[in-house]
N, C-alpha and C positions, 0 to 999 in steps of 0.2 A: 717518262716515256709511256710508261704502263697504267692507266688509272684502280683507283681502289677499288675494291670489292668488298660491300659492306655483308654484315650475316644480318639478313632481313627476312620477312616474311619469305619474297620471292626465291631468296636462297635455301628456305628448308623445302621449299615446293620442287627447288630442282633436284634436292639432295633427296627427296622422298622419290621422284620419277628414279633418279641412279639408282637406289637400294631394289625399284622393282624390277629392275633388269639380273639382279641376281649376278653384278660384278663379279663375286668371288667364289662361285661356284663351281664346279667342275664342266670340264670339256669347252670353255668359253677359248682355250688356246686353239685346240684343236679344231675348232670351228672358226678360228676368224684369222690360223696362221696362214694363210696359203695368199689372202689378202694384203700382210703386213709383208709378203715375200716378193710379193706383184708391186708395189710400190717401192721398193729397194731397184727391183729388176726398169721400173718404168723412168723415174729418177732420175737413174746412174747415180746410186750413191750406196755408201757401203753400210749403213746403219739403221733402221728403223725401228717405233716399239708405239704401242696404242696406250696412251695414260687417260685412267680416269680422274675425274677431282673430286675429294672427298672432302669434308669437313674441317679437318686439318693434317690431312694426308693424298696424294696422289699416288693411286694406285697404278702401276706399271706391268702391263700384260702384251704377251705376246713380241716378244721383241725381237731383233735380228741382226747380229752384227756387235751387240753391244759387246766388249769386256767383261763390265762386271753383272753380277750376277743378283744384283737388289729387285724387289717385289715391290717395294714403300720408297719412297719420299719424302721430306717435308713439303706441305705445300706453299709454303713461304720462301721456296730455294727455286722453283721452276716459274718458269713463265705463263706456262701452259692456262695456271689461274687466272690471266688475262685474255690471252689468243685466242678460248674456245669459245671468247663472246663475240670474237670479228666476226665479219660479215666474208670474208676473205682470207686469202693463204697469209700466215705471215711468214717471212723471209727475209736469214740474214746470207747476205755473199761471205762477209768475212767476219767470223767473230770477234776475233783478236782486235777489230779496228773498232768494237763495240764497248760504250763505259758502264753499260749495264752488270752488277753483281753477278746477277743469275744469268745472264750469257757467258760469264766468265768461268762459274760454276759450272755449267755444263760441257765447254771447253778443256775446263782441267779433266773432268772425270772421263770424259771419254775422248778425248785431246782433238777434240771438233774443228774444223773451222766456219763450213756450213751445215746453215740448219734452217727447219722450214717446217709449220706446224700448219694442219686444217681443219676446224673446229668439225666436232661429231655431236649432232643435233639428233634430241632426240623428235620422234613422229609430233612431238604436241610443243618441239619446239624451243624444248629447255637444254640447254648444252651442258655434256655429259661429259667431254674430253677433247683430246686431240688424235690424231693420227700425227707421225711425228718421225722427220725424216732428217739426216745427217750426215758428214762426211769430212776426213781431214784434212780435206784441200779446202780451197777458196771454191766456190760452185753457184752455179744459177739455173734457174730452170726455165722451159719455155715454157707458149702458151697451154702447149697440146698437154706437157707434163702437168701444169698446174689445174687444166681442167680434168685429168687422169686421177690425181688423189682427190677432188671434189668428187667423184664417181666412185672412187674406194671409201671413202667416209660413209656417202651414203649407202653405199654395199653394206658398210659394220653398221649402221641402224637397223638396215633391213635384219642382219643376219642376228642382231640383237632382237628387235620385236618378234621373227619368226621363234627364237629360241623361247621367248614371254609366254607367246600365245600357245606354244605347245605347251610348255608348264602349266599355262591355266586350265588348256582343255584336259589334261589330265587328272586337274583337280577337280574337275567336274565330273569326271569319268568316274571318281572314284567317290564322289557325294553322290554321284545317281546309285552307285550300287549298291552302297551301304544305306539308302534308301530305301533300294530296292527290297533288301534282304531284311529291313525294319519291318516292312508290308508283309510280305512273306513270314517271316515269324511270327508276327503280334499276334496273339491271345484275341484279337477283335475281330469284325466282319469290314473290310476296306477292300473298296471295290468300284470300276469308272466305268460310266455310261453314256451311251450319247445319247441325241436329240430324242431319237429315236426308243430311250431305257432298252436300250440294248444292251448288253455287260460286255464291256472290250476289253476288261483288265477285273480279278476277283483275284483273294491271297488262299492259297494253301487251307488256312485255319477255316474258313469259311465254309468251304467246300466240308470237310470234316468233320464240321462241328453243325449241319445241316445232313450230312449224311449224302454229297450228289458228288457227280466228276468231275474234275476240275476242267480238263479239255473237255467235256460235254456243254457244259454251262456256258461256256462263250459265245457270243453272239446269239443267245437266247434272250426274248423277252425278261425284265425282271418282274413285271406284272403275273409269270406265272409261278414264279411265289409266295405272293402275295396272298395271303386272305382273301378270301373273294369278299366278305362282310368289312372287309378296310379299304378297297381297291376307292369305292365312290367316295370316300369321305379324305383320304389322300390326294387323289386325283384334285378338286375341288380348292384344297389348302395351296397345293401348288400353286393352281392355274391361279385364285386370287391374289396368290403372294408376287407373282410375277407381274398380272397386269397395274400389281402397286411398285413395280419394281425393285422387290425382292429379290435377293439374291441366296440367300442363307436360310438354311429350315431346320428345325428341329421335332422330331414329329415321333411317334410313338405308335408303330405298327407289327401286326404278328404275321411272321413267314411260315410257310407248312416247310416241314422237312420232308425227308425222302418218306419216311416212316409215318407221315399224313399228321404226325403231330404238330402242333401249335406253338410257336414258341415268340414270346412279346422283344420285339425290338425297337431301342433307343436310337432312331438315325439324327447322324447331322449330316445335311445335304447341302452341299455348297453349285450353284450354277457359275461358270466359268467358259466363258466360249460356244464352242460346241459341243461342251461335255461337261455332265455331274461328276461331281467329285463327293466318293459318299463314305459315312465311320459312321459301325454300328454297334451297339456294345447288346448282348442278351442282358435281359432285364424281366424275363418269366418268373423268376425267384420271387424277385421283388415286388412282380404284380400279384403274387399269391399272395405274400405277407401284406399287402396292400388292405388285398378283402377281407382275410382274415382280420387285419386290424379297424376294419370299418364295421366287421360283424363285432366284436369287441367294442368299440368305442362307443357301438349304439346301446349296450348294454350299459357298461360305464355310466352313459348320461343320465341314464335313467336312477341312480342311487341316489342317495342323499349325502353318501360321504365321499369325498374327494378323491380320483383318481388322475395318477399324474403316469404316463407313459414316455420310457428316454429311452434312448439307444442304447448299443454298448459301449462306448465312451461317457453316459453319466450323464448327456445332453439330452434336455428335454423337446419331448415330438409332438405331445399330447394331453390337454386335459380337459377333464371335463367340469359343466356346469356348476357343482356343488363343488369345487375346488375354487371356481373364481367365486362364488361367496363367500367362502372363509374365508379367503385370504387376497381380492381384491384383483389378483393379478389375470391380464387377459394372457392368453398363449404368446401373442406379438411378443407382450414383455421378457417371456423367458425361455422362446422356441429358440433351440440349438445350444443354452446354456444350462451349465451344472444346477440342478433344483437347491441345493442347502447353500448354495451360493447368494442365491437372491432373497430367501426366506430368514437367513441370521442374520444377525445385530449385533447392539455391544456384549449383550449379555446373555450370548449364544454359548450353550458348551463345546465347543469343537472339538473337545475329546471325544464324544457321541458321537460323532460327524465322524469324525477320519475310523474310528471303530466300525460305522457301517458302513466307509467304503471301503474298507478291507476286507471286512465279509463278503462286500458285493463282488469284491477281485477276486474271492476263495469259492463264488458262485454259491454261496450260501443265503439263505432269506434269516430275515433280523424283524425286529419289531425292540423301537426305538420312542421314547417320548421325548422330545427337545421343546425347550423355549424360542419360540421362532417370531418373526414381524411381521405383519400384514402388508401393503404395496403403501399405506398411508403410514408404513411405522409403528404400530399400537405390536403392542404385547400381544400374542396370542399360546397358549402351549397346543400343539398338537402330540398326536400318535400313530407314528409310522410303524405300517404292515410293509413290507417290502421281498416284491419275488422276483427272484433273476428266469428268464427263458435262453433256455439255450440254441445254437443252431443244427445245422447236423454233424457240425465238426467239434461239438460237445463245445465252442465258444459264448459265450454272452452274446446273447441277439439282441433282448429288448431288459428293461427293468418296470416290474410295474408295481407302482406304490397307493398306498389306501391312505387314506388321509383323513382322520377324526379330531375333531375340537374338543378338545378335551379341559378347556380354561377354565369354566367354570368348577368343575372338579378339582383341580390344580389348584385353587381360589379358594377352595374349602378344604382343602387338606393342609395347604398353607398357614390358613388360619388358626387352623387343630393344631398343627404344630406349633403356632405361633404363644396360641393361651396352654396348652401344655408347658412347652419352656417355660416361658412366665411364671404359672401357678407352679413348676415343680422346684424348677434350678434358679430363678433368678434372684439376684441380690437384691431386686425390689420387692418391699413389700407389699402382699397379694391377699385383699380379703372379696370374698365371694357373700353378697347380702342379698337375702327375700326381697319381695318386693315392697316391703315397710323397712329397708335400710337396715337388718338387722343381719350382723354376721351369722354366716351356717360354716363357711369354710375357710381356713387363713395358712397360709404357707410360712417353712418355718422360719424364711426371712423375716418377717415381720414379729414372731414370739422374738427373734433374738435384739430384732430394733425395739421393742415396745416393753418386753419383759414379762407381758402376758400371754399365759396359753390360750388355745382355744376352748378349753371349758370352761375358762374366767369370763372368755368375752363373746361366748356363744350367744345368740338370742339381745346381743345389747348393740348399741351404736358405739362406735369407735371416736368419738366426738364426744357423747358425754362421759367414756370414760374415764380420758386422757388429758381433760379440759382444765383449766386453773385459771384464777381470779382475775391474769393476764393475759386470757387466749379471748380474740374478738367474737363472740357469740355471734356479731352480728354478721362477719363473713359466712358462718357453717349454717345460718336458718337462709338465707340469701340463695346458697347452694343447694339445700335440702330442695325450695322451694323450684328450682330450675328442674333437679332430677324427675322432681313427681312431673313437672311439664316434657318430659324425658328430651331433658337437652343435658349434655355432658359438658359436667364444671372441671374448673382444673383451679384448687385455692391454694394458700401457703400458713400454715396456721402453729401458731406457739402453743404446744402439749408438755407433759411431763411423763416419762416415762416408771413404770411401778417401782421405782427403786428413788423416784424424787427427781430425778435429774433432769434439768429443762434440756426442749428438743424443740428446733425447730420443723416441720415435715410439711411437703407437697403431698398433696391428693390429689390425685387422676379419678373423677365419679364418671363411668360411664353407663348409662342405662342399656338392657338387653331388651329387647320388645318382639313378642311371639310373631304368629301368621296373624292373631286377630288385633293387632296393634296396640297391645297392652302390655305393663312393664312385665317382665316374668323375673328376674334379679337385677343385681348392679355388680359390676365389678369395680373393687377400686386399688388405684396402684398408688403405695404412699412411699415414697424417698426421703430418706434424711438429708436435709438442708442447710444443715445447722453451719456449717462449717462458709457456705456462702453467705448465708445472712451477718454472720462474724466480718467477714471479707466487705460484705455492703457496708457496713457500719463505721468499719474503718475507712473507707474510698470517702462516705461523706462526711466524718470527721478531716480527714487528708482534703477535702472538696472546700471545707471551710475554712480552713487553716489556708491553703490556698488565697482564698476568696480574701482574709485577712491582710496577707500576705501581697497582693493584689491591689488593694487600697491602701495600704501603708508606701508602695512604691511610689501610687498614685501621688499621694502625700508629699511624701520625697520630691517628686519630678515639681508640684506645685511649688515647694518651696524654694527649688533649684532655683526654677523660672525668674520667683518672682526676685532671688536675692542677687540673681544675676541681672535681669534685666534692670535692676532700682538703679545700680551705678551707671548701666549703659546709658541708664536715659540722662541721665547728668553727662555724660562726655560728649553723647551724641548732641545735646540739647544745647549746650555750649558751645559748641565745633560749630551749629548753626549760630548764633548770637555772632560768636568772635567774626566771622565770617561776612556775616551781614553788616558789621560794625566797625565798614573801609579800614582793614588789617593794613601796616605796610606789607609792603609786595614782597620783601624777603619771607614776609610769614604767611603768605601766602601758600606758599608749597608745603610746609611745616602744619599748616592746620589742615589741608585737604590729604594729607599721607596719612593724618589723626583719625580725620571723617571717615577715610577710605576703611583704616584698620579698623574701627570703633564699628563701622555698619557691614565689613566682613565678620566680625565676631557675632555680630547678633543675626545672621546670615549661617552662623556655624549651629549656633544655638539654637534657632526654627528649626533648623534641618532634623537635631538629636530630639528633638521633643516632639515633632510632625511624627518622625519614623517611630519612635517611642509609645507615642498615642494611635499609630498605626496595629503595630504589632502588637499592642494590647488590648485590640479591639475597641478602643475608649473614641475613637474618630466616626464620626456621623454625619452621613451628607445633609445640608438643609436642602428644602424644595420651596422658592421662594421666588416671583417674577423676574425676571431682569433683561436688558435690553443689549445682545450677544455683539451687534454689531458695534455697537456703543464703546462696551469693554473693549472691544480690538481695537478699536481706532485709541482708545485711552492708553493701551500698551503698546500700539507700533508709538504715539507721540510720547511717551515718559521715556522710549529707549532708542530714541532718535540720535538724542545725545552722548550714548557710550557706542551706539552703531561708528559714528561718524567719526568718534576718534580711531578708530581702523580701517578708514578709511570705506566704511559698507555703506550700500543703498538698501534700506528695511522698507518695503514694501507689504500691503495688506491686498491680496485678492478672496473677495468676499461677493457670494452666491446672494442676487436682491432679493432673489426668491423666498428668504429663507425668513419666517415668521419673523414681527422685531420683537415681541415679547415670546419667552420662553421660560421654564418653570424649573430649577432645580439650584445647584451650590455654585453660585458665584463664584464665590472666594475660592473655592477647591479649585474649578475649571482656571479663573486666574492663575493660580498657583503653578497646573499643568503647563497651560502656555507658557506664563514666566521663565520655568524651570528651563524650557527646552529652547525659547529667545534665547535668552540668556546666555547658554549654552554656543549655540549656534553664532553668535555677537565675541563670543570668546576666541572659538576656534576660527575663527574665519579674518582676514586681512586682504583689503583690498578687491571683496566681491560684492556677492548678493544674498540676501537674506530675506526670502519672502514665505509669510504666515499666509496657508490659504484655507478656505471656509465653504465648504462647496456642500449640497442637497444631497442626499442620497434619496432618501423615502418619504414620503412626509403622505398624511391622512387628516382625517378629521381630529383626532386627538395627541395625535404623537409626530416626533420628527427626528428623524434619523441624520444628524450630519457628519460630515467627514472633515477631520481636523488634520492641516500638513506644515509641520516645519523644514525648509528644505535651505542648503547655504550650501556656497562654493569653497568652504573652510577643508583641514587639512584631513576631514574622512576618518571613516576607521577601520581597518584592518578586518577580512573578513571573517578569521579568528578570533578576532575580542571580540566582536559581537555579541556574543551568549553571556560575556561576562561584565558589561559594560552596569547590568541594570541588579547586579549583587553592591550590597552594601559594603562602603568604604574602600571599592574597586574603581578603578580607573582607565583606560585602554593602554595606556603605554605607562612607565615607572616616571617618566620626567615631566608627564602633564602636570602633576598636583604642583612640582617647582617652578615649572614654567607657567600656568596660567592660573594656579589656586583652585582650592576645590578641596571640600573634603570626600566625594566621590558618592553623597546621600542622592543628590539632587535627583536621577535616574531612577534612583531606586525608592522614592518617594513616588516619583511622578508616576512608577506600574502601579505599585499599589495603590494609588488612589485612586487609577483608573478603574483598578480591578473593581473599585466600590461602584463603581457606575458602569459594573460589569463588562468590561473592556477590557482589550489588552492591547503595546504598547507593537508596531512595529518599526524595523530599521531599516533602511537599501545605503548601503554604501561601500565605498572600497577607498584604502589608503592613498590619498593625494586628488581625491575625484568628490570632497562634500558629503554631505551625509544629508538624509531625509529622513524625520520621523514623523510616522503619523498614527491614526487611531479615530474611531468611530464610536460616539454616542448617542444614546436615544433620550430622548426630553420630553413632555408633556408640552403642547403650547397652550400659552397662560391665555389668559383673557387679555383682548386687540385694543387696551385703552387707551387714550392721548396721554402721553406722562410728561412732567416737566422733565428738561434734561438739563444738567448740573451746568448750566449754561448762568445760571445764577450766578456761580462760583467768581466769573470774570466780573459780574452786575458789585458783585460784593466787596469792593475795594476796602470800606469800610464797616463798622459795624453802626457806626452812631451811638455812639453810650448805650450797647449794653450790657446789662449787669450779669455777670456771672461769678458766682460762687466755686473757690476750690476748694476741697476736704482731702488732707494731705496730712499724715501724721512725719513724710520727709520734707525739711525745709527747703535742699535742695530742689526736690519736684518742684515743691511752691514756688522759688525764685524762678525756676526755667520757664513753668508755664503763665506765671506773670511777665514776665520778662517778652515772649510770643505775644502772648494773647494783646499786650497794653500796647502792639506798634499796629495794632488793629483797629485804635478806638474803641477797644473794650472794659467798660470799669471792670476792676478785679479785687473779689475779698476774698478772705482764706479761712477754715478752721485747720484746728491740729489735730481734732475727733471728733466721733461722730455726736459726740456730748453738745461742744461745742455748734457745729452744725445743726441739731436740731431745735438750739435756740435762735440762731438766726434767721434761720429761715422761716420760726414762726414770728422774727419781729421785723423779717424786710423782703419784700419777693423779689424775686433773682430772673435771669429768662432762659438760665441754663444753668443745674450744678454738675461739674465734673466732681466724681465719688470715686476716691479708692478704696479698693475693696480690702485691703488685709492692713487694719489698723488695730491699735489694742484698746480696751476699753468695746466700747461697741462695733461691727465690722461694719463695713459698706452697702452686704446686702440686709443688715439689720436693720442700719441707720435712713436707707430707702424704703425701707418696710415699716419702718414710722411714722416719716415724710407721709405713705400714700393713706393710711391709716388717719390721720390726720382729717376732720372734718372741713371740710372747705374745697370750693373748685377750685382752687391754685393749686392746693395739695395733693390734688387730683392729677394735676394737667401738665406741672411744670414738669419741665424736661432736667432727666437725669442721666449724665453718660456716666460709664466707669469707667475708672483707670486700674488697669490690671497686667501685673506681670505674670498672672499665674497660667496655667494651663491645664484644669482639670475639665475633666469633657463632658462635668455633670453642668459647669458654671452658668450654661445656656437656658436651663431648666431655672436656678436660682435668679437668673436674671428676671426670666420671666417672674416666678413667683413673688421677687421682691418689687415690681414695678420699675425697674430699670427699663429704659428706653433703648441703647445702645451700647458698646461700651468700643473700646479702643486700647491695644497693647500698645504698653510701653516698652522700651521707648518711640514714641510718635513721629512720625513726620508728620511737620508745618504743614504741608501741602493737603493730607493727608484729613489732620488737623483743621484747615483749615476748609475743606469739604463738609466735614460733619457740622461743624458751624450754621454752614450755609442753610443744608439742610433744618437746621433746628431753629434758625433764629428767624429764617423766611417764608 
């Protein structure tokens, strides 16, 4: 029947109109009963009562007829919350025939039958209540009735706003007085004028404090208080401030009192209508201390040592010229702030500081030297005079401080005490020599270090006394000869002191040189050493032993290498033959689960020997041409094939811009990439996998590219992140079971970035791919036409040629004849290097493959003979190595021994059959 009412903006706007009518205040019955009694009598009915609506209460006033005796209601129980929003009376004939709650409600309480509410609007609109009228009969009203309570509602508005607005004017009544009586009392000169500086309103204080009458002063001129020597130059501020349409002034003029004296006033003049509005404060005090401090200040300027002038709060007012030379600062910088505020630093004593402002609060004068800062920071010591002026009421008026540079003093007293300590109390020893080097004075640190007094070693050098068959002469003449050029030496020299005993000692020579620039003595400071020379000797004995230590692991890790890889390349080498040599198809899965394990193992073992030769420093990038774009397309096509069993698309986006020859470590940056394909080819099923290669900077000499590996695979967690690139870690516990890994390959690929000063970044989140990238810089090589290993397809076969193997394993030998002969390649063999260097000087080969760790003579021996060897074949023929080893010097022996290339085993064919290419075309 009724609709809702929400609590909305609109509802606190009416709920704030209700509150300003002051519902609950007193006399609101008394004022609006006579109303609520006219509406009963107009009616014909026996009940009425005025409800207001509250927030969640209805307030119930003024009623007539009711029973009970309630003030409140819920307002969830009355209607009224609805009705005072009609436009109209609402009216029930009969309640009882009503299925509304709250007309029932109201029926029981006061055993009603009709009832008839007319909303009470307030003047702007918002509805405040009802007028609210009732009866226990059945009942209806006419027209003339219902227009009678619209005429009583608006009565209770009226009688409402009139009750407001007397409230209000009373509150105003009572702000103008207490105004009033503000003006009236104040301590200042307030006082209104019109057009005319007529004074139509002046306070009390004014009057009195000018010496006139207060009722005489009214409606006088205020020009005839005025200075006559101000009137023109007042007059003049005004009239231009106005025709700039100013309204506000501030102006500083002197009124004569009764008593013809002068007295300087501070006005603010406000123009407002047809009348100034004017606040004066006396300020004659002030302009006396004004002159008096500008007869002062001109004196001040004129000294050479700093004067700094503050108030009585410690804030500075005033300084003068030789204060901003010592110490930098203009007044802007430090007008209104505390002076030792701005002038300390770190190494400011503020126990000095707060001692003179204590004295300054006990109105005492101090004299003070502190370490203080210039406005640039430098050191400076000053010395403060400081004198407090009092005013008449015996408080602190001004402070005035003297200010002397006193650093250069401070600088020499410093020093004094610096070589006092020194030469009297220090545990170093202190000899004082002529200007021929020869002791006059020694302190007794040094008798107790050396064993001799000073009458032993008066008149002698401290060098030839103490010298022995092991002390370098040639450091202490080296030294002498610097002093006589007076520069001050500082040596370390092996003496013995007078009881025999060797010493190590430090000497500090420093020359002293007069006004005429000539040496006048020497001082020198000598330390026992002995004890860190002991410690040096051990650190490079421990440095050696190290260093031993170092290359025996070295050792270790070559031999590892090679005793591990020698079997690999036998199962790897086989796994190819069997393979190639139409297996049945049952053994077909049985040798590739062989290959797979056999070249994840040698996958485990690059890893430990890469990071190994990392970590010990023994890894070095080469810097050698190669063609970048070339290598990517070699690695998106070698890993096309394990992409594809996962159903991935491996893609290369590659920048054309980018030089094709470029200068630095192939095989490293290979390796990088690899690592992170790889990787990426692992984690990912059924997406995308794209390497991209893009410019960043590039010049005449260098090139800055950006390297990105990016895939749709299963992401990493944004937590593992940090730990992904530590050794033999892995982002989750079940990767290493489920996809293999021993957890290097990351942690390889930083550090080797790090070698090409780089480091490695990630963007990824679990289940969304991952992207790693990384930026390095390169030299570009020289722009030549190069053949590109396009040979490789050209080279089906070899055509008989001969090449030589040197294998002290038969294994090897069988595997790599085994390769080499489905090539068309003749193949001979030695078993050492013995044997090899007779063949080769009785049959020329067009390629020998050489290993290197054979017993009898080794591989870079036995090619160190070969080249040795008079003859251009011996010269020229190509030599690879076969090598399981891994030590990081091998590249230096290669060179040295005339090796051409070499090749880790175990080899891939393909690999294998590249280098070929290369050597035999």
């Amino acid at each position: 029947m009724f609709p809702t009412i929400s609590q909305n903006t609109e509802e606190e706007a009416r709920l704030a109109v209700l509150h300003s009518y002051d519902i609950l205040g007193d006399g609101l019955d008394k004022e609006l009963g006579s109303l609520v009694k006219l509406a009963v009598q107009i009616t014909k009915t026996s009940k009425a009562y005025i409800s207001f609506v509250g927030r969640d209460t209805i307030f119930i006033k003024v009623q007539v007829g009711l029973s009970n005796t309630f003030r409140t209601i819920s307002r969830n129980s009355s209607i009224c919350q609805q009705t005072m929003f009609f436009d109209d009376i609402f009216l029930v004939r009969n309640i009882k025939e009503e299925t509304d709650d709250r007309l029932s409600s109201i029926a029981l309480m006061e055993n009603l039958s009709f009832y008839a509410t007319v909303p009470i609007v307030s003047a702007g609109g918002k509805a405040l209540g009802c007028l609210c009228v009732g009866h226990t009969e059945p009942h209806d009203l006419d027209q003339f009735q219902k227009d009678a309570l619209k005429t009583l509602s608006a009565q209770i508005t009226t009688q409402l706003e009139l009750r407001k607005q007397t409230a209000d004017l009373q509150k105003q009544k009572e702000r103008a007085e207490n105004l009033a009586n503000i003006f009236y009392a104040s301590p200042e000169i307030h006082c209104v004028l019109n057009r005319n500086i007529d004074i139509l309103f002046v306070n009390e204080f004014a009057c009195e404090r000018l010496g006139y009458d207060l009722k005489k002063s009214l409606n006088t001129s205020a020009w005839e208080y005025c200075y006559i020597e101000d009137r023109q130059r007042v007059r003049c501020e005004i009239e231009l401030g106005l025709k700039k349409g100013k309204k506000q002034f501030n102006l500083d003029f002197r009124l004569v009192d009764n008593n013809r004296k002068l007295r300087w006033i501070a006005w603010s003049m406000v123009s407002k209508g047809e009348f100034w509005y004017c606040y004066g404060q006396d300020i004659t005090d002030n302009k006396k201390m004004e002159a008096e401090f500008m007869q002062l200040s001109y004196v001040a300027s004129k000294v050479n040592n700093g004067v700094v002038i503050s108030d009585g709060q410690n804030k500075v007012k005033w300084i003068n010229d030789a204060f901003r030379r010592i110490t930098g600062f203009e007044l802007e910088d430090i007008k209104g702030k505390p002076l030792a505020d701005l002038i300390a630093g770190p190494e400011t004593d503020w126990t000095e500081i707060e001692n003179a402002r204590k004295l300054t609060s006990e109105k005492k004068s101090f004299t003070v030297d502190i370490l203080a800062y210039t406005k640039d920071k430098q050191k400076i010591w000053l010395s403060v005079y400081s004198s407090v002026i009092l005013d008449e009421n015996g408080q602190i008026d001004s402070e005035v401080e003297i200010i002397i540079d006193i650093t250069e003093k401070k600088l020499a007293q410093q020093e004094l005490e610096v070589l006092s300590t020194v030469a009297s109390k220090s545990n170093t020893g202190v000899t004082i020599c002529n200007y021929s080097g020869e002791i006059i004075w020694l302190n007794n640190s040094l008798e107790k270090l050396v064993g001799y007094s000073l009458n032993e070693l008066m008149n002698k050098r401290l060098g030839d006394v103490l010298s022995t068959p092991q002390t370098d002469f040639n450091t202490i003449y080296l030294a002498r000869e610097k002093a006589k050029n007076r520069e001050s030496t500082n040596i370390e020299v092996f003496a013995n002191k007078k009881d025999g005993t060797p010493i190590w000692l430090s000497v500090s020579n420093t020359p002293i040189i007069n006004n005429q620039g000539q040496i006048e003595r020497y001082i020198e400071l000598i330390t026992d050493i002995t004890q860190r020379k002991l410690v040096e000797q051990e650190m490079v004995a421990a440095r050696e032993q190290a260093l031993q230590l170092s290359e025996a692991k070295e050792m270790l890790l070559s031999v590892m290498s090679h005793e591990i890889r020698t079997p690999l390349n036998a199962i790897i080498g086989m796994t190819h033959l069997l393979l190639e040599s139409n297996p049945n198809p049952e053994q077909v899965e049985d040798l590739n689960i062989l290959k797979f394990s056999s070249e994840n193992l040698l996958s485990i073992v690059n890893d430990v020997l890469d990071f190994t030769k990392i970590e010990t420093g023994n890894l070095h990038l080469e810097k050698i041409p190669f063609d970048l774009r070339h290598l990517c397309n070699d690695m998106i096509n070698s890993l096309q094939v394990n992409a594809s069993k996962g159903n991935n698309k491996l893609t290369l986006v590659y920048n054309p811009s980018i030089p094709q020859l470029i200068t630095g470590d192939k095989t490293r940056l290979y390796q990088i990439l690899i690592n992170l394909l790889g990787n990426a080819i692992k984690f990912t099923s059924n997406g995308e996998i794209i390497l991209t290669v893009s410019l960043v900077m590039k010049n005449k000499d260098k090139v800055k590219l950006y390297f990105e590996v990016s895939d749709t695979g299963i992401g990493i967690a944004v937590d593992k992140q940090a730990y992904i690139f530590e050794t033999f870690t892995q982002a989750r516990t079940d990767i290493s079971r489920k996809y293999g890994g021993t957890g290097l390959g990351l942690s390889i690929t930083k550090k080797l970035l790090q070698l090409y000063q780089s480091d490695i970044r990630v963007e990824s989140a679990e289940g969304e791919g991952a992207k790693f990238s990384f930026e390095i810089e390169f030299e570009i090589a020289e722009q030549i036409k190069i053949e590109v290993e396009s040979k490789i397809e050209k080279a089906a076969e070899f055509s008989d040629k001969k090449i030589l193997i040197v294998d002290d394993n038969e294994i090897n030998i069988l595997i790599a004849q085994r390769i080499l002969s489905k090539w068309g390649l003749n193949i001979e063999h030695a078993i050492d290097g013995y044997k090899a260097l007779e063949m080769v000087k009785n049959k020329k080969y067009d390629l020998i493959f050489m290993d290197i760790n054979m017993p009898g003579i080794n591989g870079f021996e036995t090619a160190s003979l070969i080249r040795k060897t008079k003859g251009k074949y011996f010269q020229t023929v190509k030599i690879v190595a076969l090598t399981g080893s891994s030590l990081h010097n091998e590249e230096r022996k290669l060179k040295e021994s005339g090796i051409n290339a070499h090749i880790l085993k175990p080899f891939n064919p393909e690999e294998l059959k590249k280098l070929l290419t290369r050597f035999l075309f």
